[in-house]
DONUVO-491688 format. One record per residue (C-alpha): residue number from 0; residue in three letters; x negated, y, z negated. Coordinates in nm, 4 decimals, decimal comma, padded with zeros to 6 digits. Example, Ala and Ser with C-alpha at 12.3 -4.5 7.8 and 13.67 -1.06 7.14 Angstrom:
BEGIN
resi | resn | X | Y | Z
0 | ALA | -01,2300 | -00,4500 | -00,7800 .
1 | SER | -01,3670 | -00,1060 | -00,7140 .
//
This chain:
BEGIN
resi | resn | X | Y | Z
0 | UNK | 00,0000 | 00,0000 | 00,0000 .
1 | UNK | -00,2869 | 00,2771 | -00,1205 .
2 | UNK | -00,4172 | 00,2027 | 00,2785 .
3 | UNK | -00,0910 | 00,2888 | 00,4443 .
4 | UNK | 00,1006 | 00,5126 | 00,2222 .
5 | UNK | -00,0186 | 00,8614 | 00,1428 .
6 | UNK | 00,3155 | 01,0221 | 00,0925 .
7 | UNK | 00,6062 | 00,9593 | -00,1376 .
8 | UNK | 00,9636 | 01,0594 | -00,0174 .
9 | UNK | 01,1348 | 00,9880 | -00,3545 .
10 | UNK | 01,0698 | 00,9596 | -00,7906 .
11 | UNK | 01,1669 | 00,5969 | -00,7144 .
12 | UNK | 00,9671 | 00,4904 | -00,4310 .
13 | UNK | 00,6826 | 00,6280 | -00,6600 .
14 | UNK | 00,7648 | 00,4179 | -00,9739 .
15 | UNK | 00,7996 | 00,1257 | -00,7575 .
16 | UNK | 00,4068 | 00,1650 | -00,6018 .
17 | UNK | 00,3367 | 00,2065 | -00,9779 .
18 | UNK | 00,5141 | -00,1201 | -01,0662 .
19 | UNK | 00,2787 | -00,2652 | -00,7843 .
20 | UNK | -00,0559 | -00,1010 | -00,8805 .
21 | UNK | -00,0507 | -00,0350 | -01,2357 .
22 | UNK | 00,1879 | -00,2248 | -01,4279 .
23 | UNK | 00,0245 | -00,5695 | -01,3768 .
24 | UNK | -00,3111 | -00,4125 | -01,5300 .
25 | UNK | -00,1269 | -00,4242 | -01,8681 .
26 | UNK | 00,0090 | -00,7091 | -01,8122 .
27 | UNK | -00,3211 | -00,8614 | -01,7617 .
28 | UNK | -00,4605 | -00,6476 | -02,0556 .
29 | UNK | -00,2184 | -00,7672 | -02,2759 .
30 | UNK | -00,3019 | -01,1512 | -02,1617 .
31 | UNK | -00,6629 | -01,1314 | -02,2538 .
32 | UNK | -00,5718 | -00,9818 | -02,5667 .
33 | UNK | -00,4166 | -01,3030 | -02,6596 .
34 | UNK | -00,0320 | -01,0937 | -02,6882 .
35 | UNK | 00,3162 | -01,2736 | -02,6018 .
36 | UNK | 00,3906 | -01,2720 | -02,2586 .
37 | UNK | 00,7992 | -01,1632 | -02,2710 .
38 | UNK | 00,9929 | -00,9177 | -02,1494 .
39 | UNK | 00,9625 | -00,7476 | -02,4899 .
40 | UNK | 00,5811 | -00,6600 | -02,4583 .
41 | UNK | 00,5716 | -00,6085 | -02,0683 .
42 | UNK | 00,8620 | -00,3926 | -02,0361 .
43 | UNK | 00,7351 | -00,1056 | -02,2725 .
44 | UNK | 00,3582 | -00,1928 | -02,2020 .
45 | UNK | 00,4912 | -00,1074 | -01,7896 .
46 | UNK | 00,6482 | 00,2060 | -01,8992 .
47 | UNK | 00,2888 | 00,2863 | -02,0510 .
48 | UNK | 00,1016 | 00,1726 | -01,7665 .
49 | UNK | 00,3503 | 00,4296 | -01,5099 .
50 | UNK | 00,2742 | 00,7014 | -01,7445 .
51 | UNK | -00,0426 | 00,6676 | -01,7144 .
52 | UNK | -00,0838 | 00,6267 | -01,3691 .
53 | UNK | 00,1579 | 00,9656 | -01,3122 .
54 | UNK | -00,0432 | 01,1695 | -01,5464 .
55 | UNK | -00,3623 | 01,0626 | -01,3692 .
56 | UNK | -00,1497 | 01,2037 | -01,0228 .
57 | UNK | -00,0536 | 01,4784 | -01,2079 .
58 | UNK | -00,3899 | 01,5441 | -01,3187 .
59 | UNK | -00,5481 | 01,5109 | -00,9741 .
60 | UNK | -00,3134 | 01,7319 | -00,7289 .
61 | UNK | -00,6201 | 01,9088 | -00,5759 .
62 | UNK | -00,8318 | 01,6535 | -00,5872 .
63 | UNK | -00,6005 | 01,3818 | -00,4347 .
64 | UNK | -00,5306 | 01,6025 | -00,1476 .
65 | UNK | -00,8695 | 01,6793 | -00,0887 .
66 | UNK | -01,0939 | 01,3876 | -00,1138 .
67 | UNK | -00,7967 | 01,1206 | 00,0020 .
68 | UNK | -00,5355 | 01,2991 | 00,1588 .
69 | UNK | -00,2883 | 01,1979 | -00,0903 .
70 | UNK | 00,0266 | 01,3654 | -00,2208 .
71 | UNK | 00,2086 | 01,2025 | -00,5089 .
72 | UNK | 00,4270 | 01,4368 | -00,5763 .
73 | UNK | 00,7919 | 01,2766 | -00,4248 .
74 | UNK | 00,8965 | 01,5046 | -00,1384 .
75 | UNK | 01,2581 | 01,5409 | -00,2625 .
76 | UNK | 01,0643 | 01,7277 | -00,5616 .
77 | UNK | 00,9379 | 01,9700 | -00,2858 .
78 | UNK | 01,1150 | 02,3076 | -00,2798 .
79 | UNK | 00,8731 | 02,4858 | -00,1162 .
80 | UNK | 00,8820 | 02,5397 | 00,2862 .
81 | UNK | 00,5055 | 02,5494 | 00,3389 .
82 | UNK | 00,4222 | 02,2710 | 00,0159 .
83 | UNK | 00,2087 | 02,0860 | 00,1885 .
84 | UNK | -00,0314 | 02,3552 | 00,3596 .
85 | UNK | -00,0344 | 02,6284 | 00,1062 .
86 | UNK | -00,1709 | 02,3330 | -00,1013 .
87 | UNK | -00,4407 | 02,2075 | 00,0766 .
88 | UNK | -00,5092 | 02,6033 | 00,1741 .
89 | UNK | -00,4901 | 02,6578 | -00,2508 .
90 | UNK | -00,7241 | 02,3568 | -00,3352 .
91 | UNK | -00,9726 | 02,4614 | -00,0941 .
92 | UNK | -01,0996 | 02,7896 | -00,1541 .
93 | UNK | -01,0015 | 02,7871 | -00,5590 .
94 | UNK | -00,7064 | 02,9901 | -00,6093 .
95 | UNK | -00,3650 | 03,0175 | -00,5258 .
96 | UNK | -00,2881 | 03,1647 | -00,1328 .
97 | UNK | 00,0095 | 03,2661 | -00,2299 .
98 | UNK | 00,2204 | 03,3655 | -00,5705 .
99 | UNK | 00,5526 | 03,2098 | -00,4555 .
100 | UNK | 00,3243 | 02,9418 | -00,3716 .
101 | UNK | 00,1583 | 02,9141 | -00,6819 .
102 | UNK | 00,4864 | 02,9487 | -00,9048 .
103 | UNK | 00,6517 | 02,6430 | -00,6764 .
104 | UNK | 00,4059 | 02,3955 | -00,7417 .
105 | UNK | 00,3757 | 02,4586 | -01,1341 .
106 | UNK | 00,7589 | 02,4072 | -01,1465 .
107 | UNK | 00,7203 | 02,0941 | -00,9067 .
108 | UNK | 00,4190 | 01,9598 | -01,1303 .
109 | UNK | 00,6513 | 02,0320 | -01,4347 .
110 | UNK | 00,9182 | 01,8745 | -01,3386 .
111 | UNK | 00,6990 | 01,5315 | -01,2519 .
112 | UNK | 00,5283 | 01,6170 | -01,5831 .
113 | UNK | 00,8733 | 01,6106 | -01,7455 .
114 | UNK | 00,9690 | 01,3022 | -01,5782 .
115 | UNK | 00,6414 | 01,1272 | -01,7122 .
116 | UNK | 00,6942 | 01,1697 | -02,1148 .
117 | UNK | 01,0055 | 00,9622 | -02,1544 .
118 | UNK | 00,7973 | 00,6664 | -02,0266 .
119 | UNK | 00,5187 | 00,7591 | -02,2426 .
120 | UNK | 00,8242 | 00,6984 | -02,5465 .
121 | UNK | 00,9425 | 00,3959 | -02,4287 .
122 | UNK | 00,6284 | 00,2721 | -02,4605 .
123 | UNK | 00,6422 | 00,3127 | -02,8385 .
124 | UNK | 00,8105 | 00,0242 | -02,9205 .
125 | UNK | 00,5247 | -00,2129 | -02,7923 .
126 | UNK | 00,2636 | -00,0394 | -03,0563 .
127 | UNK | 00,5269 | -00,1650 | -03,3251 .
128 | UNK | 00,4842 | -00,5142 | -03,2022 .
129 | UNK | 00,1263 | -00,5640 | -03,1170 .
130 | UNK | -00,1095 | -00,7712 | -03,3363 .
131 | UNK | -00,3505 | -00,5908 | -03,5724 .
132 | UNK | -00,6239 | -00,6397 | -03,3132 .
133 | UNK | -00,4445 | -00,5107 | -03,0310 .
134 | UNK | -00,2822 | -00,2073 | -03,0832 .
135 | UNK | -00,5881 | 00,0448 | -03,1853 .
136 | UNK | -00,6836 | -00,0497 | -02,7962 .
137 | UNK | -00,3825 | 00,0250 | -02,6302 .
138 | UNK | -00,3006 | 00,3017 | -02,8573 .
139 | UNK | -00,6245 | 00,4441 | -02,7708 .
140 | UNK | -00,4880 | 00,4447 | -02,3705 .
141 | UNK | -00,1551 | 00,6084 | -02,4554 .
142 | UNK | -00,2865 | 00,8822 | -02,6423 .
143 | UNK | -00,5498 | 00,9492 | -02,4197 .
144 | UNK | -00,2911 | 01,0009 | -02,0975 .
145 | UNK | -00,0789 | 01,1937 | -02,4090 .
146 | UNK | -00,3537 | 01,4248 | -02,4432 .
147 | UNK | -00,4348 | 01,4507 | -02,0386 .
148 | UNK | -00,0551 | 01,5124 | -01,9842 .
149 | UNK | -00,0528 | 01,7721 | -02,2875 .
150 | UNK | -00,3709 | 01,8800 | -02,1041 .
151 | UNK | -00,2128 | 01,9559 | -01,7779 .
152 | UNK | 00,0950 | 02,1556 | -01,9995 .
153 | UNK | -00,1626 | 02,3966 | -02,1805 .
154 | UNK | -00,3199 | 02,4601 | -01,7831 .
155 | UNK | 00,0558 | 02,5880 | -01,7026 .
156 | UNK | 00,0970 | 02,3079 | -01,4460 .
157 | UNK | -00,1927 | 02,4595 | -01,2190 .
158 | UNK | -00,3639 | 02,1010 | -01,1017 .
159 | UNK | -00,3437 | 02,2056 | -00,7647 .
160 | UNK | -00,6397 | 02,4539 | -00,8828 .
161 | UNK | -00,8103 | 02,2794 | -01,2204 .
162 | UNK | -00,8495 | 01,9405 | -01,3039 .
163 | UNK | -00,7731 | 01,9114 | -01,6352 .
164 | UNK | -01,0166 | 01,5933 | -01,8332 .
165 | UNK | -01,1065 | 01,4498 | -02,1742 .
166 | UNK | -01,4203 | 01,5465 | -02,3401 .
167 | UNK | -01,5987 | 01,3369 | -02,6221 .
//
């Protein structure tokens, strides 16, 4: 799929490339950790594992665009007539082309932003049910896309421009 789709028309057909591409990394995470494979533990642990995965697109506007020619954002999020070319023109040289253009894509990236907390909550129920072992680990993932998402909040949605990251 990541050779053949660059573009995402809808929220769904986004979640449904993350089912494909993330998801089954905490699936397998949770394996080698020894965890119960059910429905219980991969349903929250997926909602984790999208969350991530959006805040890392969220995170990487510019940069997608740029180095891959990528755009996660799900066109029927798109409100702007020129999206697509006043953000590659905005990523390029640094700073926003345009103001309408610049005020467009922070509401676009808030809205995805928006859309990518409630998954970071349903994830909470799978800390409650991991072993002792386990759950420092995959609590240590969730906070850190928490904090990156947080991140991208505090830098008024402006990822097209900054890349928000963790330090130490």
């Amino acid at each position: 799929m990541d050779q053949e789709v660059i573009r995402y028309e809808s929220w769904d057909a986004l979640l449904d490339y993350c089912a494909l591409s993330a998801n089954p990394v905490g699936r397998l995470v949770l394996m080698m950790l020894g965890e119960p494979r059910t429905d219980e533990y991969f349903g929250p642990s997926d909602s984790i594992c999208t969350a991530l995965q959006l805040t890392n697109h969220w995170q990487d506007v510019g940069r997608d665009l740029l180095e891959r020619d990528r755009i996660y954002i799900p066109g029927e999020l798109i409100d702007h007539p020129r999206f697509e070319s006043e953000l590659r023109r905005s990523a390029e040289q640094g700073w926003a082309s345009d103001p309408s253009f610049l005020e467009a894509s922070r509401r676009t990236i808030r809205t995805c932003v928006d859309r990518t907390w409630p998954l970071y909550e349903a994830g909470d129920a799978l800390l409650d049910r991991l072993s002792p072992h386990s759950r420092p680990l995959v609590g240590l993932f969730r906070e850190g896309g928490m904090h990156v998402l947080r991140m991208v909040e505090v830098w008024n949605h402006e990822t097209v421009l900054h890349r928000p990251k963790l330090g130490r």
